[in-house]
C-alpha positions, 0 to 999 in steps of 0.5 A, a space after each residue: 610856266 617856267 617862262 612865265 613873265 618877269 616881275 621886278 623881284 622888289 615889286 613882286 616883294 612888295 605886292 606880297 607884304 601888302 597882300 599879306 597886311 590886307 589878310 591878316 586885317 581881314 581875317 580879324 574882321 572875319 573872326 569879330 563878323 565885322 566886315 572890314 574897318 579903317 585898318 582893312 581898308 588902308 591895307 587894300 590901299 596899299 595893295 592896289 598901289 603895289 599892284 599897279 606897279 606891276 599892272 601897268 608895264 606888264 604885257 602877257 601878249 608878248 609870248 604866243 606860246 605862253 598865252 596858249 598855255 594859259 588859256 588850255 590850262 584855264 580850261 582845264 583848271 575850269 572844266 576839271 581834268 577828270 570831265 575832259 579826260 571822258 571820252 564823249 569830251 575828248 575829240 571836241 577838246 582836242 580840237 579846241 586846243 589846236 584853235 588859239 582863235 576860238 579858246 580866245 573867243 571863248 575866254 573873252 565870251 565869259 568861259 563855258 557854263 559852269 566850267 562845261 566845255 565839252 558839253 558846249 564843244 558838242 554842241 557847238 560842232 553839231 551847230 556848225 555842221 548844219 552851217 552851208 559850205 560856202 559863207 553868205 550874208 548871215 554866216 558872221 552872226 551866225 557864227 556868234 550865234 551858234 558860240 553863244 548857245 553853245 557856252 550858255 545852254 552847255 548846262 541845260 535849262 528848263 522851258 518855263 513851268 516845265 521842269 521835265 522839258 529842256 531847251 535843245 540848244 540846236 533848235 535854240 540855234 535853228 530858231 533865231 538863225 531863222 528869226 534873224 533871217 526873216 528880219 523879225 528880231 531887233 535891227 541892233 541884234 546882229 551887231 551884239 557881242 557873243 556875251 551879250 547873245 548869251 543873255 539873249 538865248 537864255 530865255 526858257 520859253 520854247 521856241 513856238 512861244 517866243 515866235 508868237 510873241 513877235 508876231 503877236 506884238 506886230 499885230 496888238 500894239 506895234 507902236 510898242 516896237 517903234 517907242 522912241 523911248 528906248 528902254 520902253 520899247 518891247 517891255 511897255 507891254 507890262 505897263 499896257 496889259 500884263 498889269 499888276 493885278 490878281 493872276 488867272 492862270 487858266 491851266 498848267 503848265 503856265 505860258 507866257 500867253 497865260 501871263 500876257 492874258 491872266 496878269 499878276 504881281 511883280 514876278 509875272 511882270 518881269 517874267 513876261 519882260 524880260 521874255 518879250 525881250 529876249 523874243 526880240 533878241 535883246 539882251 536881258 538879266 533878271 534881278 531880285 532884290 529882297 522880296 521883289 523880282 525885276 529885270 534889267 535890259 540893254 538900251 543904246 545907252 547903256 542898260 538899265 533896271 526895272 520895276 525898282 530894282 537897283 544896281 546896288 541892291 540887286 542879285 541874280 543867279 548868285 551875282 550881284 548886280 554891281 559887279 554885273 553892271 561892272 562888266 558891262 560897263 568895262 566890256 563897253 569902255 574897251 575893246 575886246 583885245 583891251 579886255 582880253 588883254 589886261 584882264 582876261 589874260 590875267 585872269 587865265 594865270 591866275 586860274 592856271 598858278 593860283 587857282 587851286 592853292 590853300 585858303 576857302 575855295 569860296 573866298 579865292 577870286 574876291 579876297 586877296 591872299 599873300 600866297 595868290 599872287 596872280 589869283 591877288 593881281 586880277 583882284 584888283 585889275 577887275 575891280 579897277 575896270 569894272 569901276 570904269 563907266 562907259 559913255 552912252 554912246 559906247 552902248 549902241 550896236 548899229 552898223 550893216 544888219 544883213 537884212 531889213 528887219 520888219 521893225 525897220 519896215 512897219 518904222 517907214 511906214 509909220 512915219 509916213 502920212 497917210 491919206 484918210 481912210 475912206 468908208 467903202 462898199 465891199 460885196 454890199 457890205 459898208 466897211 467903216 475903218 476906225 479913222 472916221 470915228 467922230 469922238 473918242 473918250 478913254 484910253 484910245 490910240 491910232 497907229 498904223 497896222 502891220 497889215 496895211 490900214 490903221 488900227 485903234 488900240 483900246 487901253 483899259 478901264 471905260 471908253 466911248 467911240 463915236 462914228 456918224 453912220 455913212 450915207 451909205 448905211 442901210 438901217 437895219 444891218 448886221 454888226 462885226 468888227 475886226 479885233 485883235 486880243 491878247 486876253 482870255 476874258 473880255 468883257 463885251 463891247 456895248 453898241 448903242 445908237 444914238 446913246 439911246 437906252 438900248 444896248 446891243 452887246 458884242 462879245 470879244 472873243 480871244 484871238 491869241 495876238 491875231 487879227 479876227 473877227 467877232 460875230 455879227 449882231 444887230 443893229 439899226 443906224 441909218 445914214 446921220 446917226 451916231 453909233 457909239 461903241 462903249 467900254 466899261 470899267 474892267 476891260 482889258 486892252 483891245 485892238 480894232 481896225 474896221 466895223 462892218 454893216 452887212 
């Protein structure tokens, strides 16, 4: 580094004292345990004029060689020259440094977990040889993708309640490539950064769960897929049928169909959220904050917190959540080579030059040192971007998805005005679809139904549906009805005829988030009566689409 960029000598000098006042306020306040005073806060003042002094001309783009450098010594100064030199790392890494575009990719990305770049260069190799010979339409997201898993899983993660299992990263690739392909994530995921897929792939349910909870939205409430409310869509679950109530966990390990089903205070709330989401491909974070756990989410304009968390007061896996919502608020107002620039760059020198010079480890890259000077410079410069806020329109990630999503498609026919279904005669058996209900009292909502026809979804606590019998009922006749469950325990749904005394009861049974149905009992209504159909307080969410009579 002995070319390492020029800075006027007075500037530097300059930058020096102030970095040099500012300490010596802060470690005063450091001995008294204050946490800063007027004294600390003029100084850091005057630092921030002095580093922009040097900040605005400087331009470490200029010499290719010198960036190249900055970048191998950054990996090197993060994964230790010791964990490199291994020989299980040591093909991986060396093709890395032969690759400008990919170390670029990968700084700019947030770096390897925890400083793992052999374990993610393994990984991301065996990703890539899975890949086709020849590009197609899914290579470029692919590709994110697969550097996404590999920097974010290069330190393994657990699968939920399951300490003794971790996630295989490769099978992570396998599982949303082939989501992607088959249209069943969010039509804004192929549009997202490899930052953002990072927060998106995290997600410590196994593979199976995370595709059953796809499916299983689709089919329970897919309203909740389309909600014009952004920050709702997905995530409206909790409100619907997670619930803050006392948990059932029926076995262990828990599932997230245990948590679906068995509800639970604010943990299993933001535990299920923040796992819907992610099996939709939307970035997520989780957060915590005194006692209380939540989550935050990516929206079309900008992401937000949940469950009364709050940007200031939240932390999440030793971050705080200002300084989380400062980086996606400045990924979002530059452009990637603006950021690589002014700040990934300086970072780098810092990492290289200063990165392991006296002073507390733990205080290197958030208080400014005299003897720092570049650690001291990206200091300020992050703190200056992060303070940065992004209009919302800086957020959305539309464009060419490469595929038509199966949101997209269940959207158009939603918005589609449907001609009325009509009682039918299928096999002698009357089919009554639940559109030709005559009264609804309760939480009850009509929607489309991903398998063609229309569906009626049964919030909780107490409801009544009322249905004229068709000219075509024949008295005495056996009962079911097509549901479909995401809760273990249910309580019956009561029948009665003409709200006469006697109530027939039909069991619900737990059809895991897919369509079924009950078994037939039964029942005597003939043509102009009133079949009621009656919930009682303590039910769980319900969906139901057609009534039979045989």
């Amino acid at each position: 580094f002995k070319n390492a960029p020029a800075i006027d000598s007075d500037d530097r000098k300059s930058f020096f004292n102030a970095c040099k006042t500012f300490h010596d306020a802060y470690e005063k306040n450091q001995r008294a345990k204050k946490d800063t005073d007027a004294e600390q806060e003029k100084a850091m003042k005057v630092c921030v004029k002095a580093a922009n002094k040097i900040l605005e001309p400087l331009d470490l783009t200029q010499n290719k060689s010198l960036v190249d450098l900055a970048m191998k010594g950054t990996i090197i100064t993060q994964a230790t020259p010791e964990a490199l030199a291994e020989k299980k790392n040591g093909k991986a890494i060396g093709a890395l440094f032969k690759s400008s575009k990919l170390m670029k990719e990968i700084l700019l990305n947030g770096g390897a977990k925890d400083g793992k770049y052999g374990e993610a260069m393994s990984i991301y190799n065996k990703i890539l040889a899975g890949f086709p010979e020849e590009e197609n339409e899914f290579t470029a997201v692919n590709k994110k993708m697969a550097l996404a898993v590999a920097l974010e899983l290069a330190v393994p993660i657990c699968e939920f309640d399951t300490p003794d299992i971790q996630v295989d990263p490769v099978k992570r690739y396998e599982h949303f490539a082939e989501a992607y392909k088959n249209g069943e994530l969010d039509p804004a995921f192929p549009h997202f950064t490899v930052w953002e897929l990072r927060h998106v792939i995290n997600c410590d349910a196994p593979n199976d769960q995370m595709k059953w909870g796809r499916d299983m939205l689709l089919n329970y409430a897919p309203y909740i897929t389309i909600l014009t409310q952004e920050k709702l869509k997905y995530n409206f679950i909790i409100e619907t049928d997670v619930l803050v109530r006392p948990p059932t966990w029926p076995s262990s390990p828990k599932t997230y169909q245990h948590v679906l089903s068995g509800g639970g205070n604010d943990k299993p709330n933001a535990w299920f959220a923040r796992f819907i989401l992610k099996a939709h491909g939307i970035p997520t974070w989780g957060c915590e904050q005194g006692e209380l756990e939540g989550f935050t989410r990516w929206t079309p304009e900008g992401w937000e917190t949940f469950m009364d968390t709050t940007w200031d007061e939240c932390k999440w896996d030793g971050l705080s959540g200002t300084d989380f919502k400062g980086e996606v608020e400045a990924r979002s107002v530059y452009s990637a080579q603006q950021y690589f620039d002014k700040l990934v760059l300086v970072e780098c020198f810092a990492e290289v030059l200063d990165g392991r010079r006296s002073g507390k480890f733990a205080e290197e890259k958030t208080v400014l040192h005299p003897l720092k000077f570049w650690r001291s410079l990206s200091i300020i410069e992050r703190a200056y971007m992060f303070q940065q806020k992004a209009k919302p329109k800086k957020f959305e990630r539309t464009g060419e998805g490469g595929v038509k999503t199966r949101l997209e498609a269940y959207l158009a026919t939603y918005e589609i005005e449907h001609p009325k279904e009509k009682v039918r005669v299928e096999n002698d058996t009357v089919i009554i679809p639940v559109t030709s209900h005559e009264f609804a009292d309760g939480e009850t909502r009509v929607v489309d139904c991903i398998e063609g026809g229309m569906q009626l979804n049964f919030g909780t606590g107490p409801a009544k549906l009322s249905f004229e019998m068709p000219k075509k009922a024949k008295g005495k006749s056996t009962l079911s009805l097509d549901v479909c469950t995401v809760h273990m325990n249910q309580n019956p749904l009561l029948v009665s005829v003409n709200d006469g005394e006697e109530k027939v009861s039909v069991k619900v049974p737990f059809t895991d988030g897919k369509w079924g149905k009950t078994k037939g009992v039964k029942v005597d209504a003939s043509p102009g009566d009133t079949l009621h159909f009656i919930r009682e307080k303590g039910c769980m969410g319900l969906a139901i689409k057609n009534i039979y009579l045989s």
